[in-house]
C-alpha positions as a Markdown table, in Angstrom:
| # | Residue | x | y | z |
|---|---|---|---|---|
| 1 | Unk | 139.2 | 20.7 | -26.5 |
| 2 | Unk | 141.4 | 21.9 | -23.9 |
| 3 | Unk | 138.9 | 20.7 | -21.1 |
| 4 | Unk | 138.8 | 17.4 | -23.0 |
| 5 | Unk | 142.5 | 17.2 | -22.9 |
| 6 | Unk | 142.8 | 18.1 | -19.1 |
| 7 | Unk | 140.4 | 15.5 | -18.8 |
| 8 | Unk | 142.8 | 12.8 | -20.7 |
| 9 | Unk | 146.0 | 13.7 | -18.5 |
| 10 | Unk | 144.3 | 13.9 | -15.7 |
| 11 | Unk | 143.0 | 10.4 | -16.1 |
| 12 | Unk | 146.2 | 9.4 | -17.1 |
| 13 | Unk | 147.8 | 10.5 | -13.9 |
| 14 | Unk | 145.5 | 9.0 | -11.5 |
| 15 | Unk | 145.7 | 6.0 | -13.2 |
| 16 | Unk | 149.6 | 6.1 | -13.3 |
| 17 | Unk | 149.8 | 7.2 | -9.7 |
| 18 | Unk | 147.3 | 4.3 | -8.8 |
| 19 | Unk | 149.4 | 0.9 | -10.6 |
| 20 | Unk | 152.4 | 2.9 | -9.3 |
| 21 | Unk | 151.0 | 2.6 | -5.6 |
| 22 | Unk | 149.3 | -0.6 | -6.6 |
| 23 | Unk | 153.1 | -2.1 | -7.5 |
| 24 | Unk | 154.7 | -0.7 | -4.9 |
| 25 | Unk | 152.5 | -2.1 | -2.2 |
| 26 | Unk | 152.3 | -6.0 | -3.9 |
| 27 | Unk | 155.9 | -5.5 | -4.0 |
| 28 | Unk | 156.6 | -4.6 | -0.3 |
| 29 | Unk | 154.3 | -7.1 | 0.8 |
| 30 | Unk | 156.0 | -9.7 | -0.9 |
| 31 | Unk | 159.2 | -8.5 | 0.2 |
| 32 | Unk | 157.8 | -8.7 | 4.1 |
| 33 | Unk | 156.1 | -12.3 | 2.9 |
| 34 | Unk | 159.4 | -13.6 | 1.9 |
| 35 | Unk | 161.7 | -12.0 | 4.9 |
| 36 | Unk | 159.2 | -13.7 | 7.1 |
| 37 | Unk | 159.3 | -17.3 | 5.7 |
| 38 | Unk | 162.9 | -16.9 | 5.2 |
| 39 | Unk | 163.9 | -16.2 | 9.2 |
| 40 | Unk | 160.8 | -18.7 | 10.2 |
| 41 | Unk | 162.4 | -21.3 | 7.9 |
| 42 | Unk | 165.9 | -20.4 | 9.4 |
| 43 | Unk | 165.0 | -20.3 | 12.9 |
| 44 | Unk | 162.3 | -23.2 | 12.8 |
């Protein structure tokens, strides 16, 4: 039971840890994506 449960958090944390990277990076990258058409569109 106790393995069982380690099993379940542990699971839940990688999983967690992974969508919170996941996020994080789509984010950023969409943050540099914008920035760059922004100053392309304003110096262009």
């Amino acid at each position: 039971m106790v393995c069982y449960l380690w099993m379940v958090c542990h699971l839940w944390m990688v999983c967690h840890l992974w969508m919170v990277c996941h996020l994080w990076m789509v984010c950023h990258l969409w943050m540099v994506c914008h920035l760059w058409m922004v100053c392309y569109l304003q110096l262009g």
